[in-house]
TORFI-422664 format. One record per residue (C-alpha): residue number from 1; residue in three letters; z, y, x. Coordinates in steps of 0.2 Angstrom, whole numbers, plus 5000, padded with zeros to 4 digits. Example, Ala and Ser with C-alpha at 12.3 -4.5 7.8 and 13.67 -1.06 7.14 Angstrom:
<pts>
+-----+------+------+------+------+
| pos | code |    Z |    Y |    X |
+-----+------+------+------+------+
|   1 |  ALA | 5039 | 4978 | 5062 |
|   2 |  SER | 5036 | 4995 | 5068 |
+-----+------+------+------+------+
</pts>
This chain:
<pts>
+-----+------+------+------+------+
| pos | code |    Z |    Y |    X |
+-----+------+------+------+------+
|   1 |  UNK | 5482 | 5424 | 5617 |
|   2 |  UNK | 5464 | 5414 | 5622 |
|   3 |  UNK | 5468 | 5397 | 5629 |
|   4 |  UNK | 5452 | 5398 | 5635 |
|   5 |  UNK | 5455 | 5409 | 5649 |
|   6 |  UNK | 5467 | 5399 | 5659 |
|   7 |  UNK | 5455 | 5383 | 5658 |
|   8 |  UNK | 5451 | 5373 | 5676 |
|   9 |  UNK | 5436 | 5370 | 5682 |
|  10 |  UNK | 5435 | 5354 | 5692 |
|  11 |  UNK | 5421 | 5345 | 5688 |
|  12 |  UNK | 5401 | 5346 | 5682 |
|  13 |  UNK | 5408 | 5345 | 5666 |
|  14 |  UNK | 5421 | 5357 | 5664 |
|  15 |  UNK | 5409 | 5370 | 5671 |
|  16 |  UNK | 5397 | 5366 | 5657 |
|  17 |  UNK | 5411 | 5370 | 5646 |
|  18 |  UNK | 5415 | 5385 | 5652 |
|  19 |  UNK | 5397 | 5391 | 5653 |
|  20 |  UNK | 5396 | 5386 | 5635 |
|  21 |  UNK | 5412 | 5398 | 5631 |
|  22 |  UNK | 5402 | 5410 | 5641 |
|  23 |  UNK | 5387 | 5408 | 5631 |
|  24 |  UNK | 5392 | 5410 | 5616 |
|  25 |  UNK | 5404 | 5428 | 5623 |
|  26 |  UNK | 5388 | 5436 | 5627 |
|  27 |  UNK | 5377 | 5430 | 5613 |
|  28 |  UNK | 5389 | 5438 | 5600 |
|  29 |  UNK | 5392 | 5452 | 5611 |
|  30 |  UNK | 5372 | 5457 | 5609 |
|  31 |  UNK | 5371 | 5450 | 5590 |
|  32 |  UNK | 5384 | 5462 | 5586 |
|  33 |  UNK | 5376 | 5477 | 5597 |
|  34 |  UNK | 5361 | 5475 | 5584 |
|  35 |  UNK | 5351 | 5460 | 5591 |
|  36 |  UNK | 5345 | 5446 | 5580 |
|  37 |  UNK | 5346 | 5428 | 5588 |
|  38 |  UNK | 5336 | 5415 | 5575 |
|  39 |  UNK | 5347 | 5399 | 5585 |
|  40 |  UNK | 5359 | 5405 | 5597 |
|  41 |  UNK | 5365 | 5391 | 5604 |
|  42 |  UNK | 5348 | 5390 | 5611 |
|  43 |  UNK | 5346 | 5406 | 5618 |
|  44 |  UNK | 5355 | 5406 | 5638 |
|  45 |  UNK | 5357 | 5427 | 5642 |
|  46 |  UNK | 5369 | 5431 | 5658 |
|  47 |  UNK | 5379 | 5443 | 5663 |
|  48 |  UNK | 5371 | 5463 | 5665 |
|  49 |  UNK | 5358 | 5460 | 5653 |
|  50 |  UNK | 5354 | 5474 | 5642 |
|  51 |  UNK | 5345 | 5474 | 5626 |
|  52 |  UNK | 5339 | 5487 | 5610 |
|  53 |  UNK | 5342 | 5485 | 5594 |
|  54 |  UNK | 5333 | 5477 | 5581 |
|  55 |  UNK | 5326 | 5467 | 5594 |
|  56 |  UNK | 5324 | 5449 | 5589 |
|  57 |  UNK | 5328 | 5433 | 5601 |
|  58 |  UNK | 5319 | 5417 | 5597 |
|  59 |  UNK | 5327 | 5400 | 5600 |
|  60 |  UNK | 5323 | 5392 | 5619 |
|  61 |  UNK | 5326 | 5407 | 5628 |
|  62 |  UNK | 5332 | 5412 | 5643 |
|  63 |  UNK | 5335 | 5429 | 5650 |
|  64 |  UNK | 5343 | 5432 | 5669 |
|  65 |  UNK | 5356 | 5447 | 5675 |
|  66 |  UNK | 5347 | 5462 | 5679 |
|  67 |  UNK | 5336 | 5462 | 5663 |
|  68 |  UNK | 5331 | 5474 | 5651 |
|  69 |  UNK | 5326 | 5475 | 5634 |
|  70 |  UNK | 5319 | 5489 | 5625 |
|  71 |  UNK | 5322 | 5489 | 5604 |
|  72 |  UNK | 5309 | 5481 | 5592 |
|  73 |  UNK | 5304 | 5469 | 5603 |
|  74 |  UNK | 5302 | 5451 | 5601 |
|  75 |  UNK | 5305 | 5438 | 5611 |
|  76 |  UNK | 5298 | 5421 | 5608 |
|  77 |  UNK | 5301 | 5404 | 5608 |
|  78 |  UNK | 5302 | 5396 | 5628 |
|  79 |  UNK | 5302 | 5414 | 5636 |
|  80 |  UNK | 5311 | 5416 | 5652 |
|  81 |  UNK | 5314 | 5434 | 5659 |
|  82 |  UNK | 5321 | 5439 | 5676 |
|  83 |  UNK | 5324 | 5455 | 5682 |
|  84 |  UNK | 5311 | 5462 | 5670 |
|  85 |  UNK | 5313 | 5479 | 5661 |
|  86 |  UNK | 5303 | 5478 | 5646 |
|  87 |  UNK | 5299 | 5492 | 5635 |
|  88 |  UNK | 5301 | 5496 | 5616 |
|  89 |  UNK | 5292 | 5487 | 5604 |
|  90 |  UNK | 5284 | 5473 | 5617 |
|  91 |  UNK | 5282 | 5455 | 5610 |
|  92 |  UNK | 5282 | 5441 | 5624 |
|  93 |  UNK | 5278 | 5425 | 5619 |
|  94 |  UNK | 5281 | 5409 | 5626 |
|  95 |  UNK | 5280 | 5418 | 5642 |
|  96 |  UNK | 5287 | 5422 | 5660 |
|  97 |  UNK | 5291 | 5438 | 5667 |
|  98 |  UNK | 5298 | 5439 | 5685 |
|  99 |  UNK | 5304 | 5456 | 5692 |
| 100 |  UNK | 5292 | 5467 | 5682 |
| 101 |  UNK | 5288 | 5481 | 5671 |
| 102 |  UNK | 5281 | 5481 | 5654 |
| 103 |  UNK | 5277 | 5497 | 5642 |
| 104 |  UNK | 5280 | 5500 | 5625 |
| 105 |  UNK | 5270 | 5492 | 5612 |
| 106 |  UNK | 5260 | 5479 | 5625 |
| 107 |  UNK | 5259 | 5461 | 5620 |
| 108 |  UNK | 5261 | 5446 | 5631 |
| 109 |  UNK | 5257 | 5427 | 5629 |
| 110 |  UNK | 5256 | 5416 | 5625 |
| 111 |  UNK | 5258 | 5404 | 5641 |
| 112 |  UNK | 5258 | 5421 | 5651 |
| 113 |  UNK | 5263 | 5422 | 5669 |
| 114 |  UNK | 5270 | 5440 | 5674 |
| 115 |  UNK | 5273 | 5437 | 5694 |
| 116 |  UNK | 5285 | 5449 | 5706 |
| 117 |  UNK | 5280 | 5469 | 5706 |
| 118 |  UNK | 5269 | 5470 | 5691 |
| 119 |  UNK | 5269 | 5488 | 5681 |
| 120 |  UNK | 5260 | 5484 | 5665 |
| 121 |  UNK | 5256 | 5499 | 5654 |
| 122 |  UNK | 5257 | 5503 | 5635 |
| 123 |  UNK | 5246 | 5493 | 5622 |
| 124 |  UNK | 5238 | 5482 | 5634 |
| 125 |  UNK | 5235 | 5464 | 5631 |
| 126 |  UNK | 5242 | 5452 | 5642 |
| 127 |  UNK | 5235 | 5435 | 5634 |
| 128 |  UNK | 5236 | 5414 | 5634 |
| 129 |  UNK | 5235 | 5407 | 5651 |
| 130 |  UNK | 5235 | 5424 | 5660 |
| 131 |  UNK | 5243 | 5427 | 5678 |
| 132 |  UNK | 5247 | 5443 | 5686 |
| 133 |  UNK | 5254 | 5447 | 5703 |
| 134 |  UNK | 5259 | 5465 | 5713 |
| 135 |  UNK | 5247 | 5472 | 5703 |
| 136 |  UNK | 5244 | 5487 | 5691 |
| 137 |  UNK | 5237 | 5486 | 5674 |
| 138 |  UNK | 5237 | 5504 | 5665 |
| 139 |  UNK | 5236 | 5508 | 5648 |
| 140 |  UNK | 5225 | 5499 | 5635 |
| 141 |  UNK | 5217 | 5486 | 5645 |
| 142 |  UNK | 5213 | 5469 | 5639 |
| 143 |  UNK | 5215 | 5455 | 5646 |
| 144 |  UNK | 5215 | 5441 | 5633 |
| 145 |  UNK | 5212 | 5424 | 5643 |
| 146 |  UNK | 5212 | 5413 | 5658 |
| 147 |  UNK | 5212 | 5428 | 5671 |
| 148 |  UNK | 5221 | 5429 | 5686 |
| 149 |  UNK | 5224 | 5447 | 5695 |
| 150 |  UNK | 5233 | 5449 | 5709 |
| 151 |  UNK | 5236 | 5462 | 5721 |
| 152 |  UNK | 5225 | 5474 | 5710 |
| 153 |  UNK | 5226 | 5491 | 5701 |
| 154 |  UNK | 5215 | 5492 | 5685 |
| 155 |  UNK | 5212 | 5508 | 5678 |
| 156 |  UNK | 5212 | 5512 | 5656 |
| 157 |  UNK | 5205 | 5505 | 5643 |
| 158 |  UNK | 5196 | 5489 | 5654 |
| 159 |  UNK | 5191 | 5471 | 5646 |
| 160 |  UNK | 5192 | 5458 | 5656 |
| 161 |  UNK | 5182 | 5443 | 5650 |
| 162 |  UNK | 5187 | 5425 | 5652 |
| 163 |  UNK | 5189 | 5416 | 5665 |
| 164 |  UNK | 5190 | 5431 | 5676 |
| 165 |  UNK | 5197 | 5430 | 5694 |
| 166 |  UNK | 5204 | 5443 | 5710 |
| 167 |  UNK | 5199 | 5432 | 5726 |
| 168 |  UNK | 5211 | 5441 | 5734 |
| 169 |  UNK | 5217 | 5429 | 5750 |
| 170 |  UNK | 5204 | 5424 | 5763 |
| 171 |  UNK | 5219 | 5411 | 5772 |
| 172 |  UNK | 5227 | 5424 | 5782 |
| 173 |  UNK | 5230 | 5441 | 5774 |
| 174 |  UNK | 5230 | 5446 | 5755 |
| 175 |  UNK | 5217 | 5462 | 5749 |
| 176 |  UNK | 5218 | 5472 | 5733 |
| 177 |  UNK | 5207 | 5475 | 5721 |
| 178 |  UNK | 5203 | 5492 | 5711 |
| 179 |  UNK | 5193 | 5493 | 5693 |
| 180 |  UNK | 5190 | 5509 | 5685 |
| 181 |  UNK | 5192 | 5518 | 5667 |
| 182 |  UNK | 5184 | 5509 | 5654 |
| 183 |  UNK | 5173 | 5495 | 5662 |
| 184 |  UNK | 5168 | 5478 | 5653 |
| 185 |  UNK | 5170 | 5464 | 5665 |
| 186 |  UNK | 5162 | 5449 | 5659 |
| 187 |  UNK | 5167 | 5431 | 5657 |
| 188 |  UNK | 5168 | 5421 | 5674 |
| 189 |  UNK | 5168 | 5435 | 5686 |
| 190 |  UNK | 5176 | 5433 | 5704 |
| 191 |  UNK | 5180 | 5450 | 5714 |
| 192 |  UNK | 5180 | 5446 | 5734 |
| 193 |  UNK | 5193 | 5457 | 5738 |
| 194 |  UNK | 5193 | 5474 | 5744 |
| 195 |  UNK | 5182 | 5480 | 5728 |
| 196 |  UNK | 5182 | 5495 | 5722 |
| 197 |  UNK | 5174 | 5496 | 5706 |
| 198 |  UNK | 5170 | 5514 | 5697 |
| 199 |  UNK | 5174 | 5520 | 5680 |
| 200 |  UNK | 5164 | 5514 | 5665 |
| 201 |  UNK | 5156 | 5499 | 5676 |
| 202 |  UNK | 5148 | 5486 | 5668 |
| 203 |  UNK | 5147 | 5467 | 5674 |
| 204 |  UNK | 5137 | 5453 | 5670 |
| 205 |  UNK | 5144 | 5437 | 5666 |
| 206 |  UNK | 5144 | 5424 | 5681 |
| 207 |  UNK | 5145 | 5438 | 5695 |
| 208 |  UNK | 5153 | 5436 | 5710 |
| 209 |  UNK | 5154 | 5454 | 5717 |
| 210 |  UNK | 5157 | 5456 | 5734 |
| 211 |  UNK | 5153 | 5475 | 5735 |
| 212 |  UNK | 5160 | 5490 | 5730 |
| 213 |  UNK | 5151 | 5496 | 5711 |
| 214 |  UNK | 5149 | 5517 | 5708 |
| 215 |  UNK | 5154 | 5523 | 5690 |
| 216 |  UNK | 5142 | 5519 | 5677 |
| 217 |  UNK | 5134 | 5506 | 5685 |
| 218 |  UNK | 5129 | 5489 | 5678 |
| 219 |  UNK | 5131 | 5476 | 5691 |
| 220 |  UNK | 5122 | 5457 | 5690 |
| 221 |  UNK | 5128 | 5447 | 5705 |
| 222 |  UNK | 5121 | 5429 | 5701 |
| 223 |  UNK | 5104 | 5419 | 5705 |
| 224 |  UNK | 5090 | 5416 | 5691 |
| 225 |  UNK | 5090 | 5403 | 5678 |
| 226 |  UNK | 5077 | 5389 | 5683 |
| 227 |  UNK | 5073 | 5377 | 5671 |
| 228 |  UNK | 5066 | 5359 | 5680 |
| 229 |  UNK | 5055 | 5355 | 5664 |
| 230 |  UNK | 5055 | 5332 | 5663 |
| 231 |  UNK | 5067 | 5333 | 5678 |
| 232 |  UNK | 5079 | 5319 | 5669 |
| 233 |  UNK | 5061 | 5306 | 5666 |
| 234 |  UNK | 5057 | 5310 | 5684 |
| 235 |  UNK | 5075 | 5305 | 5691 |
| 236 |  UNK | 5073 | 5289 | 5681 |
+-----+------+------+------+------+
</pts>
């Protein structure tokens, strides 16, 4: 009764056809499951994807077998999922998520990068031009810009500053990183992996920590301003 299913596929062309029959199979199949797609001829989902309903799929989005969505989530524009089980209520946007975990009600992007065997927890920030990799973030942590973690496990509730970064590789072997509950890790700090940094630590901005810090501490890990007054007449 479908002509479609007796079509050849002989060429580059015909395959693109049949993808397209494909496509637009699956799309309906989830749009009439409860999912709203704004352009569906845009949005490219494959075969043993599952998703919740009222989750909403932006236009430019691609989403690979082995995927799964949670309800009330969005999914923006320029996404591309791959094996990633994503929770209820989570908004990604403009973002990758490769083999990972995110809990409910956590936001992503945009211009996220969620690396291989990542477990993000609930309500945790995930921001612009953030990288994670094989790491653990728990619940409640922000991490809002320009960070990269990898091979770490964060504890609750911890604000990473910008520009923050795991040093995690010294040329042959990889180290992980562990940060407390509840520390404050200001802008531009490097951890030289293994750290273990207590509960409720705090960091000064420009650090480079290279020790372990106990709980409660502050840590300041950077030289002294010096200010060469008349430096720029002498060096004419």
């Amino acid at each position: 009764s479908d002509n479609d299913e007796i079509r050849g596929i002989n060429d580059r062309v015909q395959l693109n056809e049949a993808e397209k029959i494909m496509q637009k199979r699956i799309n309906e199949y989830h749009m009439r499951n409860g999912v709203t797609m704004r352009n569906p001829e845009s949005v490219y989902i494959e075969d043993g994807v599952e998703i919740g309903n009222d989750t909403e799929i932006c236009q430019n989005v691609t989403i690979k077998s082995g995927t799964k969505i949670g309800s009330d989530c969005v999914i923006g524009s320029g996404s591309m999922l791959d094996r990633a089980v994503i929770h209820d209520g989570v908004d990604v946007l403009s973002s990758v998520i490769l083999e990972s975990e995110v809990d409910e009600g956590t936001h992503v992007g945009p211009f996220a990068y969620i690396r291989h065997n990542c477990h993000v927890g609930k309500e945790v920030k995930v921001g612009d031009f953030v990288e994670l990799k094989n790491s653990n973030i728990d619940d409640g942590t922000k991490i809002s810009h320009l960070t990269y973690i990898g091979d770490s496990d964060v504890g609750k509730r911890v604000n990473f500053g910008c520009g923050t970064v795991t040093c995690n590789y010294d040329g042959k072997k990889k180290y992980r990183t562990t940060i407390g509950d509840d520390c404050f890790v200001g802008c531009n700090t490097n951890f030289v992996s293994p750290i273990n940094v207590g509960d409720g630590v705090y960091i000064a901005a420009g650090s480079t920590i290279t020790e372990d810090i106990p709980e409660n501490s502050l840590s300041i890990a950077r030289a002294r301003q010096v200010n060469k007054e008349g430096w720029k007449d002498k060096r004419k």
